[in-house]
SEKOLLO-667232 format. One record per atom (N, C-alpha, C): residue number from 0; residue in three letters; atom name; x, y, z. Coordinates in steps of 0.001 Angstrom, whole numbers, plus 500000, padded with zeros to 6 digits. Layout:
BEGIN
<NUM,"ALA","CA",<X,Y,Z>>
...
//
This chain:
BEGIN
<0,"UNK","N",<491804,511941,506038>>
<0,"UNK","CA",<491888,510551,506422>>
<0,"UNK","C",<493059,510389,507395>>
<1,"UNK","N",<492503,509640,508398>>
<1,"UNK","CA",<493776,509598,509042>>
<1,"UNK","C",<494828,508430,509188>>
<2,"UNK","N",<496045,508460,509561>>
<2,"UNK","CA",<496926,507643,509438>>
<2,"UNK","C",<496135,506103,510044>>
<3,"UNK","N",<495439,505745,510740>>
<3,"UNK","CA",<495304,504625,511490>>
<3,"UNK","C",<494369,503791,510321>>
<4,"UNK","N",<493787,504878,509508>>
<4,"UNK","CA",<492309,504297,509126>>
<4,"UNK","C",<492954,503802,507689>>
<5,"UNK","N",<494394,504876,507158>>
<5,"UNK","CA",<495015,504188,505641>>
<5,"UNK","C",<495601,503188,506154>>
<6,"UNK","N",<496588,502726,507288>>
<6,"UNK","CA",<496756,501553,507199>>
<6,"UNK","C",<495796,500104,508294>>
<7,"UNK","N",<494754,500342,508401>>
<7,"UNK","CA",<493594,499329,508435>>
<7,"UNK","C",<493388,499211,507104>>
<8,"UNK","N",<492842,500150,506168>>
<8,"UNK","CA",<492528,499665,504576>>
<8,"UNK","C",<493916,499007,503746>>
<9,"UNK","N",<495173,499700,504265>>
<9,"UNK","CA",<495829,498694,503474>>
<9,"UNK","C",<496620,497109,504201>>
<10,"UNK","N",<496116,497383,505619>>
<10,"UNK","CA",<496133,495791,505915>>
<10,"UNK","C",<495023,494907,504933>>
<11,"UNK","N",<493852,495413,504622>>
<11,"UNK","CA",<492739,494617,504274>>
<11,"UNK","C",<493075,494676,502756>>
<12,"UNK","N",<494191,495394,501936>>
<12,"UNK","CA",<494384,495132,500523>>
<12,"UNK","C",<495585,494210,500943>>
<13,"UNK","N",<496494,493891,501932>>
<13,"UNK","CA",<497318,493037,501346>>
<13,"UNK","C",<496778,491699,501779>>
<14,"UNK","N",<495810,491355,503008>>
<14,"UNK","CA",<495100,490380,502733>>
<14,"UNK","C",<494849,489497,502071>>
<15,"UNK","N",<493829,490234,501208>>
<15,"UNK","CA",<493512,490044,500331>>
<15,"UNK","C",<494558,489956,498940>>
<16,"UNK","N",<495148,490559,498837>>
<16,"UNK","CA",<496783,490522,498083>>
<16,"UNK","C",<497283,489020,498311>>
<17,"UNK","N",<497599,488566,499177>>
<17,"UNK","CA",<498397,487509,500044>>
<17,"UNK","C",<497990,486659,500022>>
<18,"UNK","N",<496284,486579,500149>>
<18,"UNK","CA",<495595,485630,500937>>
<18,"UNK","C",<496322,484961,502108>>
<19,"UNK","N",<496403,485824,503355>>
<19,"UNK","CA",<496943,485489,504490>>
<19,"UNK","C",<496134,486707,505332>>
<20,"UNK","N",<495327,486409,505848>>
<20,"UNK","CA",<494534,486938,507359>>
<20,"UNK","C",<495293,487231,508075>>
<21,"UNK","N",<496499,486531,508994>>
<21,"UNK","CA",<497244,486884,509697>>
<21,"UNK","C",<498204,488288,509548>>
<22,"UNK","N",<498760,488850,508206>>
<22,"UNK","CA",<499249,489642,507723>>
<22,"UNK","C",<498606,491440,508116>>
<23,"UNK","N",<499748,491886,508290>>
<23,"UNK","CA",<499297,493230,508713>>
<23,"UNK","C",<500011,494666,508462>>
<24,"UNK","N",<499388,495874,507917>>
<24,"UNK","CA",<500722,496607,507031>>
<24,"UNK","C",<501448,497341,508292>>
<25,"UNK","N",<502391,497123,508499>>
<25,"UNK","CA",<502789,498427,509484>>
<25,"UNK","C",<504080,499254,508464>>
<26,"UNK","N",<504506,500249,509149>>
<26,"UNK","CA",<505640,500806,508622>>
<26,"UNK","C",<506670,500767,508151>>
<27,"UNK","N",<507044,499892,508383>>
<27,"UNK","CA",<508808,499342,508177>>
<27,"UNK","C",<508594,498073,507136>>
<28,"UNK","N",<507104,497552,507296>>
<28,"UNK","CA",<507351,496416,506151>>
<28,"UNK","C",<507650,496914,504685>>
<29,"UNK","N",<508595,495758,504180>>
<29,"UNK","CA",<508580,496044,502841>>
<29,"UNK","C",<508492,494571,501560>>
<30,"UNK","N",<508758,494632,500487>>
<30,"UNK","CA",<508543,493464,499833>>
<30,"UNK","C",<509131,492081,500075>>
<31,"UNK","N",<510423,492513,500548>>
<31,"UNK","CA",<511663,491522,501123>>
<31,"UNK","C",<511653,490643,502290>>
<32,"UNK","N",<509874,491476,503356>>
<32,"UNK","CA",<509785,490831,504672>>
<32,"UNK","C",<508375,489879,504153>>
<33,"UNK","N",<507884,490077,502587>>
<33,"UNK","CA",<506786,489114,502691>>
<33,"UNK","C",<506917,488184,501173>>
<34,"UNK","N",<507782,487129,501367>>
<34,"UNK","CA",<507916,485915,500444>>
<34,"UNK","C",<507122,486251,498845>>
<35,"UNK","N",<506314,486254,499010>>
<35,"UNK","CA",<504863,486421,497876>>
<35,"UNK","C",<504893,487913,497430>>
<36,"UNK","N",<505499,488747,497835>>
<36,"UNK","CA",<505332,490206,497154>>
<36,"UNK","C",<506381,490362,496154>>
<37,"UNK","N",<505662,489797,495228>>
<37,"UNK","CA",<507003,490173,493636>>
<37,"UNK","C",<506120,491188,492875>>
<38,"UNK","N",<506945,491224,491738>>
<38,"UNK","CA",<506352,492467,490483>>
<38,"UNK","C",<505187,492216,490608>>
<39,"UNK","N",<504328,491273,490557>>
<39,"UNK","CA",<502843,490965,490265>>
<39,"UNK","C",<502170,491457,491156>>
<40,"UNK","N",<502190,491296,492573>>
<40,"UNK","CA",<501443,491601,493669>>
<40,"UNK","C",<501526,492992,494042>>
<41,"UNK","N",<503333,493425,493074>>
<41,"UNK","CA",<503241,494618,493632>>
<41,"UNK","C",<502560,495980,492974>>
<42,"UNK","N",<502337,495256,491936>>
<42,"UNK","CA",<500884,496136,491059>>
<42,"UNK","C",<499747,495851,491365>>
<43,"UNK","N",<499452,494658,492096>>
<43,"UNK","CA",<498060,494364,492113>>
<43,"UNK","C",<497959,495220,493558>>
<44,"UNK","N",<498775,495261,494694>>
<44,"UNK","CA",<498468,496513,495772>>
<44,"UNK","C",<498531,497438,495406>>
<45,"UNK","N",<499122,498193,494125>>
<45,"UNK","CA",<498660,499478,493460>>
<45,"UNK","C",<497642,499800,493221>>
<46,"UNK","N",<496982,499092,492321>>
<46,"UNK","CA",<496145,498979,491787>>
<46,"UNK","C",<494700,498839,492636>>
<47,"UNK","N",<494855,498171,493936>>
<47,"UNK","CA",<493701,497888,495362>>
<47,"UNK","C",<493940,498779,495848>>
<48,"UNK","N",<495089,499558,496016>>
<48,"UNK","CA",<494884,501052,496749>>
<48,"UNK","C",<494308,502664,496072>>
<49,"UNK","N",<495120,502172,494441>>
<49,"UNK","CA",<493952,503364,494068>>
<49,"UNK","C",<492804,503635,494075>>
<50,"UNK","N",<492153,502193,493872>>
<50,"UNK","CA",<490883,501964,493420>>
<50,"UNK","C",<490406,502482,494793>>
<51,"UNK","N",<490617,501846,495784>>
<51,"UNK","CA",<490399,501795,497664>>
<51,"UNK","C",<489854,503724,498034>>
<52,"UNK","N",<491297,504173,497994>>
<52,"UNK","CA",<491078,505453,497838>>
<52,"UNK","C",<490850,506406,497259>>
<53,"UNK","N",<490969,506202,495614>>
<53,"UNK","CA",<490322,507020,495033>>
<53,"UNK","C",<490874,508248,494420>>
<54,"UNK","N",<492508,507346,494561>>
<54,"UNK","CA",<493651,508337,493831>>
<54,"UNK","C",<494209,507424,492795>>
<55,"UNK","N",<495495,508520,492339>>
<55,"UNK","CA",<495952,507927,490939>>
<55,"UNK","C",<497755,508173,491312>>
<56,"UNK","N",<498490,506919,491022>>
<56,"UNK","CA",<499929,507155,491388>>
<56,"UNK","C",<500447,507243,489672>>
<57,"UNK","N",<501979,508356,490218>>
<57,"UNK","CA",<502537,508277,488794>>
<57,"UNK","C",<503990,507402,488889>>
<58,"UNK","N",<504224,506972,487626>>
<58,"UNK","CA",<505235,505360,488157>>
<58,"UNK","C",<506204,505942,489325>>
<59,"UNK","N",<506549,507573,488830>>
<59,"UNK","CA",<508223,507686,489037>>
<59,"UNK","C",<507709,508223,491085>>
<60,"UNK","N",<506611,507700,491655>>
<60,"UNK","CA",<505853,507783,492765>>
<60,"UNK","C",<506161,506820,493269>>
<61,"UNK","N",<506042,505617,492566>>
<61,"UNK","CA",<505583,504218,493218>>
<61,"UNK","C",<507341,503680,493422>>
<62,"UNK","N",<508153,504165,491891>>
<62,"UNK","CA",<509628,503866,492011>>
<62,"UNK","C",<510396,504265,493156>>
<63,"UNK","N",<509827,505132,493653>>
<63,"UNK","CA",<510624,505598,495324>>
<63,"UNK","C",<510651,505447,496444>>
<64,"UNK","N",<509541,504469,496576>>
<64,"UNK","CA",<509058,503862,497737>>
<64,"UNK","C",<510017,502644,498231>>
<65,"UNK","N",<510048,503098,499610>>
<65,"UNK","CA",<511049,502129,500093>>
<65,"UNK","C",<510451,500999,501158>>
<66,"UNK","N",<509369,501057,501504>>
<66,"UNK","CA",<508631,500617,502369>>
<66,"UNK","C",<506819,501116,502749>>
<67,"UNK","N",<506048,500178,503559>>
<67,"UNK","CA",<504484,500605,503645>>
<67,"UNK","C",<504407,502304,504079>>
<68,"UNK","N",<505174,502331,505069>>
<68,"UNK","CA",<505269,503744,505624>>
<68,"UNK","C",<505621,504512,504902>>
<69,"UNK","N",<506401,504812,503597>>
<69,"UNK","CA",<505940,505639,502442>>
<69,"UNK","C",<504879,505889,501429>>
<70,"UNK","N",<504478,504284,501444>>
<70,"UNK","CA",<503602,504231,500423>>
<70,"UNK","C",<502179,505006,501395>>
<71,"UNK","N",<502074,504774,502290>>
<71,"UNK","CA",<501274,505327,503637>>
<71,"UNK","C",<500822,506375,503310>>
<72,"UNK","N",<502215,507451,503349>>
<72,"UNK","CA",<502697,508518,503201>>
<72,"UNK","C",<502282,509476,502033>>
<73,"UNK","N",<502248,508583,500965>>
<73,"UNK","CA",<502183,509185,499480>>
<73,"UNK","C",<500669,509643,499548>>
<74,"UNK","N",<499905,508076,499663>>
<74,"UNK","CA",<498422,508023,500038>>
<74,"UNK","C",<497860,509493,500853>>
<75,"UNK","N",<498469,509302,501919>>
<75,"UNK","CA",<498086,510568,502555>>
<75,"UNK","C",<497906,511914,502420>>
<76,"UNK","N",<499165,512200,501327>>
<76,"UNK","CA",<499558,513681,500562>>
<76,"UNK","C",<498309,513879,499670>>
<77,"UNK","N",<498106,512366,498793>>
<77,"UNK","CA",<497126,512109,497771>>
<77,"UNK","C",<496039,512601,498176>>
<78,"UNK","N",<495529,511937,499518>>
<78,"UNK","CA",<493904,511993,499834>>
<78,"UNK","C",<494118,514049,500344>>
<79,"UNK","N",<494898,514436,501050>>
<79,"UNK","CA",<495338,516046,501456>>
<79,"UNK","C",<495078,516917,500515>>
<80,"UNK","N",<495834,516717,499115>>
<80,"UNK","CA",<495675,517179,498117>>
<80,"UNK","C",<494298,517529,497384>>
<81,"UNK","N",<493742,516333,497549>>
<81,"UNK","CA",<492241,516400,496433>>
<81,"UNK","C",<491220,517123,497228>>
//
């Protein structure tokens, strides 16, 4: 999978996350640049990306993430891996 196509799918999970159309994932975003991304949302984009792709995160995965462009990142190793 390539980088362009994980973050088109996870523009379309935070979307939908947000409910804001305008919204878009790039690299550098993180929870702090979008008002509405607290604990709640930030499981529920866990949770839309595993399902999405078809992997499985382990917490001490998700705890290290500093921004989309890791979480990107992880995804990517994920989909490499299987």
């Amino acid at each position: 999978m390539q980088e362009r196509e994980i973050y088109a799918a996870l523009t379309d999970i935070f979307r939908d996350v947000f409910d804001d159309p305008d919204i878009e994932a790039k690299p550098e975003m993180s929870a702090a640049d979008v008002p509405e991304w607290d604990s709640f949302n930030h499981i529920n984009i866990i949770v839309a990306a595993e399902m999405r792709f078809g992997v499985k995160f382990r917490a001490s995965e998700i705890e290290g993430l500093r921004n989309v462009g890791d979480f990107a990142r992880l995804i990517q190793d994920r989909k490499e891996a299987a």
